[in-house]
C-alpha positions as CSV (number, residue, x, y, z in Angstrom):
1,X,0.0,0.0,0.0
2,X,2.4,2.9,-1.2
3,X,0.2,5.3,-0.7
4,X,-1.2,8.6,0.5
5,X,3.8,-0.6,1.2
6,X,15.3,-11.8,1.4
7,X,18.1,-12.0,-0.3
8,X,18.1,-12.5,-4.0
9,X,21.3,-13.2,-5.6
10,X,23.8,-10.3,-5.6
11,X,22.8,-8.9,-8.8
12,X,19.6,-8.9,-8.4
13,X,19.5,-7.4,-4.8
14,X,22.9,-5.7,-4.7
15,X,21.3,-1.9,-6.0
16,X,18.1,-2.2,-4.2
17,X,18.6,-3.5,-0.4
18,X,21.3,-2.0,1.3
19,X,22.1,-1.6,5.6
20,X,22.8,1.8,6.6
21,X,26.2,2.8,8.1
22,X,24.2,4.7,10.5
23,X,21.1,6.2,11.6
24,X,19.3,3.3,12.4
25,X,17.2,2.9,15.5
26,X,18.0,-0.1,17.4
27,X,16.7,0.9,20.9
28,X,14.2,-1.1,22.6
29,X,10.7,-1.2,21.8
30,X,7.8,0.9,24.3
31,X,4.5,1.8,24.1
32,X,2.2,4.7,24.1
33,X,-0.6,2.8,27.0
34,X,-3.3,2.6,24.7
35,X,-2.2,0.7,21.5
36,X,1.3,-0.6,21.9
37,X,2.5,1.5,19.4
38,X,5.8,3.6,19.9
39,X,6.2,7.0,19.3
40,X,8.8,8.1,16.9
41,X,10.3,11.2,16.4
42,X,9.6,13.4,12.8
43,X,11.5,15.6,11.1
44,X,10.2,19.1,11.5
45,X,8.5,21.2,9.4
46,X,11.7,22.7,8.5
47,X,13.6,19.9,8.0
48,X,14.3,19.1,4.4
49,X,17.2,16.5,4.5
50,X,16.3,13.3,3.7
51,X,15.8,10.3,6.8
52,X,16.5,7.8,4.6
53,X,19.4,6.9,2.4
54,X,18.8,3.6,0.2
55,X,23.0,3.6,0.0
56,X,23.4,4.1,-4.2
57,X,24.0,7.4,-4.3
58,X,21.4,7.9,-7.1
59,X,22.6,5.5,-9.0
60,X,19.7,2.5,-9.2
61,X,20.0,0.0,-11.4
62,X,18.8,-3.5,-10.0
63,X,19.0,-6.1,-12.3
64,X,15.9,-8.0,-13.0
65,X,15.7,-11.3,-14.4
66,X,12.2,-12.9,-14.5
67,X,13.8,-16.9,-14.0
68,X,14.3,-15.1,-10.2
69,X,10.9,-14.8,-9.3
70,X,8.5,-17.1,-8.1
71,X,4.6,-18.1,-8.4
72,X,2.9,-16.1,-5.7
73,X,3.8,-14.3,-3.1
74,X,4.2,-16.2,1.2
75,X,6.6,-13.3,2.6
76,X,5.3,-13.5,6.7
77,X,5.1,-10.0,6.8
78,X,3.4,-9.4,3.5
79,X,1.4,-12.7,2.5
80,X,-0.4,-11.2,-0.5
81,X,-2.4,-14.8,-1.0
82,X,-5.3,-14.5,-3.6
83,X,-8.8,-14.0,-1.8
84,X,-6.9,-12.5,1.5
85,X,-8.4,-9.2,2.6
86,X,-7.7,-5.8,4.9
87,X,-9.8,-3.2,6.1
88,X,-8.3,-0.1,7.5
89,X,-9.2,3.3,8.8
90,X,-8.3,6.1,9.9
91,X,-9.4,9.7,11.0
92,X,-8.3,12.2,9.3
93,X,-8.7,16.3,8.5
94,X,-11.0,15.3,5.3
95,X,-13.0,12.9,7.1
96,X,-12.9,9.2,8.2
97,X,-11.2,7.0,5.8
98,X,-11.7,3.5,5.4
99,X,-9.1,1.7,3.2
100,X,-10.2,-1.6,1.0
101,X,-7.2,-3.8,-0.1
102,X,-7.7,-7.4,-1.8
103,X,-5.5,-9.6,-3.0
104,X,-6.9,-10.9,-6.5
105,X,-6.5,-13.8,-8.4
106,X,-5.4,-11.8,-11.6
107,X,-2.0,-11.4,-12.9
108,X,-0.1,-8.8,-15.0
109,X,3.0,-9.3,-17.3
110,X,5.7,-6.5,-16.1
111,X,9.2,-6.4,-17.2
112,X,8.2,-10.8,-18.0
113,X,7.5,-11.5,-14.8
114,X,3.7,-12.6,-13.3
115,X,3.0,-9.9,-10.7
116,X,0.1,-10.3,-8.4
117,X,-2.7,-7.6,-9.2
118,X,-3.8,-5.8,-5.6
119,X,-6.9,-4.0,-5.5
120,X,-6.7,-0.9,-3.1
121,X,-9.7,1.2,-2.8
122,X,-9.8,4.2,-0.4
123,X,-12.9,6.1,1.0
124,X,-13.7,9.2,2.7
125,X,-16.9,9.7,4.9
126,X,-17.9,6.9,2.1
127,X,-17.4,8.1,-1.0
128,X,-14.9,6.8,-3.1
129,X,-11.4,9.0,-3.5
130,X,-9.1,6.8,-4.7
131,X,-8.6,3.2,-7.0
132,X,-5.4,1.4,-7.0
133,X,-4.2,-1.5,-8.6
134,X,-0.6,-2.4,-7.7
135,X,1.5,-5.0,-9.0
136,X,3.9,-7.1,-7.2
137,X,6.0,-10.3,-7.3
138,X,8.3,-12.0,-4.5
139,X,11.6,-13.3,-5.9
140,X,12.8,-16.8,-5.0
141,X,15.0,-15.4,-1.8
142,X,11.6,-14.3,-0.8
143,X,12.0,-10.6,-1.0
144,X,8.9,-9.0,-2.3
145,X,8.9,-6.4,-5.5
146,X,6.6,-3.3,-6.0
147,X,6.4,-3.2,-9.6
148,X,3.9,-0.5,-10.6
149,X,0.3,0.9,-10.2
150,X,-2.7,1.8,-12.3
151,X,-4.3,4.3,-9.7
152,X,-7.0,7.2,-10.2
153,X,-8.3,9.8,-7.7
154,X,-11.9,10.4,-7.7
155,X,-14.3,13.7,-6.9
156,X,-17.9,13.3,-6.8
157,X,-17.6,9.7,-8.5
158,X,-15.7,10.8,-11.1
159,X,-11.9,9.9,-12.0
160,X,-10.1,13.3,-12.0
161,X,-6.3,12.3,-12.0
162,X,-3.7,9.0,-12.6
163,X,-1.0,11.0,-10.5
164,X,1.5,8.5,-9.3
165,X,0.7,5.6,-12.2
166,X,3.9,4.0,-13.3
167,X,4.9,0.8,-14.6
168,X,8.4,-0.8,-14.2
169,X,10.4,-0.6,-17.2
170,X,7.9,1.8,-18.5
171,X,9.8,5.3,-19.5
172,X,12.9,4.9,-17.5
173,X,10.5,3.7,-13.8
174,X,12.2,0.8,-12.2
175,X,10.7,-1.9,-9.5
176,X,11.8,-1.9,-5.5
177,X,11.5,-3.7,-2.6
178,X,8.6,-3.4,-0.4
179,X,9.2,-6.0,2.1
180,X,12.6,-7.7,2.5
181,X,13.3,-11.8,2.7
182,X,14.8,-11.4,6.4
183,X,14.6,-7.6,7.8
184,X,17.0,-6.6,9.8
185,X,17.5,-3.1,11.8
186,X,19.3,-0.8,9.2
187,X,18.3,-2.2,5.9
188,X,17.5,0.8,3.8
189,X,16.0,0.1,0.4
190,X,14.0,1.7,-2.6
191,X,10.5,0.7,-3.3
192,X,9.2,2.1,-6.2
193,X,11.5,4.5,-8.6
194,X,10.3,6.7,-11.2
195,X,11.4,9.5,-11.6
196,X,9.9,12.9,-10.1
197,X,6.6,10.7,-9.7
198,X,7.2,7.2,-7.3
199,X,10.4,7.7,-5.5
200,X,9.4,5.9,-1.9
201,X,11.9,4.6,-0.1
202,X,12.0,2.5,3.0
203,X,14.0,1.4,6.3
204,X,14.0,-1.0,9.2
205,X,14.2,0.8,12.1
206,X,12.4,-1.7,14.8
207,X,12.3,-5.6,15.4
208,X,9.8,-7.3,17.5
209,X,7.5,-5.6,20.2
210,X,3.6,-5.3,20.2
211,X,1.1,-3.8,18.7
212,X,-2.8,-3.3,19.6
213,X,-5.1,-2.2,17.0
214,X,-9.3,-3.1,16.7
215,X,-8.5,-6.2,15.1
216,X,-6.1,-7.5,17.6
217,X,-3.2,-7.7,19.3
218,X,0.2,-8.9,17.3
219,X,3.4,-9.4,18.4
220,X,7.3,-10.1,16.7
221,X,6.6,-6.9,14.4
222,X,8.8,-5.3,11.7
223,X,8.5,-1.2,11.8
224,X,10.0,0.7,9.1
225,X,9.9,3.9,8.0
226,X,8.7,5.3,4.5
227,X,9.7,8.5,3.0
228,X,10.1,10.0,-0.4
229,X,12.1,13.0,-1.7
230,X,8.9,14.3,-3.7
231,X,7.4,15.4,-0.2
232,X,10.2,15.5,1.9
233,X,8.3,16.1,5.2
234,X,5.8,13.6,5.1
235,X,7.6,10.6,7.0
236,X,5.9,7.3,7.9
237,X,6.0,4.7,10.1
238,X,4.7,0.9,9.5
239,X,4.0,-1.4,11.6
240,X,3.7,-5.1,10.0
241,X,3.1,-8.4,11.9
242,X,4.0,-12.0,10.9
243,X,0.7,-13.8,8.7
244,X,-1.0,-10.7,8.2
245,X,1.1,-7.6,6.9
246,X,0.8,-4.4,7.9
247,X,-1.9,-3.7,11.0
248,X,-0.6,-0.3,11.4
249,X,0.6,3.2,10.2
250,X,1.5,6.6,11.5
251,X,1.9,9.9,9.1
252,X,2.3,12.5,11.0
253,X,-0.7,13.4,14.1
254,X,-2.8,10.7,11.6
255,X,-2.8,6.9,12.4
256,X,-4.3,3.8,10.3
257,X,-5.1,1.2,12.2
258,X,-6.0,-2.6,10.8
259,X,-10.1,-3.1,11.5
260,X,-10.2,-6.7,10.2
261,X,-8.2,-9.0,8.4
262,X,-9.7,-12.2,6.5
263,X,-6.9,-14.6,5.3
264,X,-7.3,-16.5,1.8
């Protein structure tokens, strides 16, 4: 869900999961009392230097060969299984949002290899804002690859804008990782990359502790953080738990928490 979301051979991997040589949070886990969740810190609303450094100094060219990847997709901590279901929500300054997301049993051919179709629908107060579908494919190390989106906003029913569509090897965009094969504290990594339009990036900053959100209580999580250069002072925090993926996220004074989760 890269939104408003291992070890392949060297090649493969080498430009698009890298550790940090510093900067990463390894402190204990805590709480907040209520949910479980702890509270990071965010850059100000000064702040314009970046909180995440994927390690190539600009210069990302993973090499993709479809004889690495694999028939569906069994990362713990991203088990996109056809027929397997989430239903998020959130309250936010437009309204109360309620975020759809289905794995499908469709495919789609990008750069050869059979990516999973995702269908992410997002609503506000109920009506309809925004429909995603997002393609991704785990490789046979088990790392799992973001590679591309057909997505629309929506006003008053109607489709306004595909801001943020990209396909990978489409015009210069490449794929990224969106959830690595075995996380560790440090591992910085690109997600999506097209230029001046999906840049996310991602890093590990937590391993294990709780979370409680309305549909339950998981433990032995993996947090990372999400930022992209294009808006430099949104930074997020995921929270995703073994078996069912992300339960929880945190942009800012705004928080998404996991309602109910139905496995396929």
């Amino acid at each position: 869900m890269n939104r408003s979301i291992r070890r392949a051979g060297a090649a493969l991997v080498g430009a698009a999961l890298l550790p940090l040589g510093c900067g990463a949070d390894d402190s204990s886990n805590g709480s907040d009392g209520s949910t479980g969740e702890r509270t990071e810190s965010s850059p100000t609303a000064s702040s314009q230097t970046p909180v995440i450094d994927p390690g190539d100094g600009g210069d990302y060219h993973p090499d993709i060969d479809p004889a690495d990847f694999v028939a569906g997709i069994d990362n713990p901590y991203l088990p996109w299984r056809p027929g397997s279901s989430w239903l998020y929500q959130a309250h936010t300054e437009d309204g109360l949002e309620r975020i759809e997301v289905r794995v499908t049993d469709r495919h789609r051919q990008v750069m050869g290899i059979d990516a999973t179709v995702v269908h992410d629908t997002v609503y506000v107060d109920g009506e309809m804002v925004e429909d995603t579908y997002d393609w991704y494919a785990q490789d046979r190390e088990g790392n799992v690859w973001y590679l591309g989106e057909d997505t629309h906003e929506y006003e008053n029913g109607k489709p306004i804008n595909s801001a943020g569509a990209w396909e990978a090897g489409v015009d210069g965009a490449l794929p990224g990782i969106v959830m690595p094969a075995d996380p560790e504290v440090g591992m910085a990594y690109r997600q999506e990359y097209y230029r001046g339009e999906a840049e996310d990036m991602g890093e590990v900053i937590r391993l294990g502790g709780h979370i409680t959100v309305p549909a339950g209580s998981f433990h032995d999580l993996v947090v990372t953080r999400d930022w992209t250069p294009l808006e430099p002072k949104v930074v997020e925090e995921k929270s995703y738990a073994p078996g069912v993926g992300l339960v929880a996220e945190r942009k800012g004074g705004e928080r998404v928490a996991l309602i109910e989760y139905i496995a396929g």
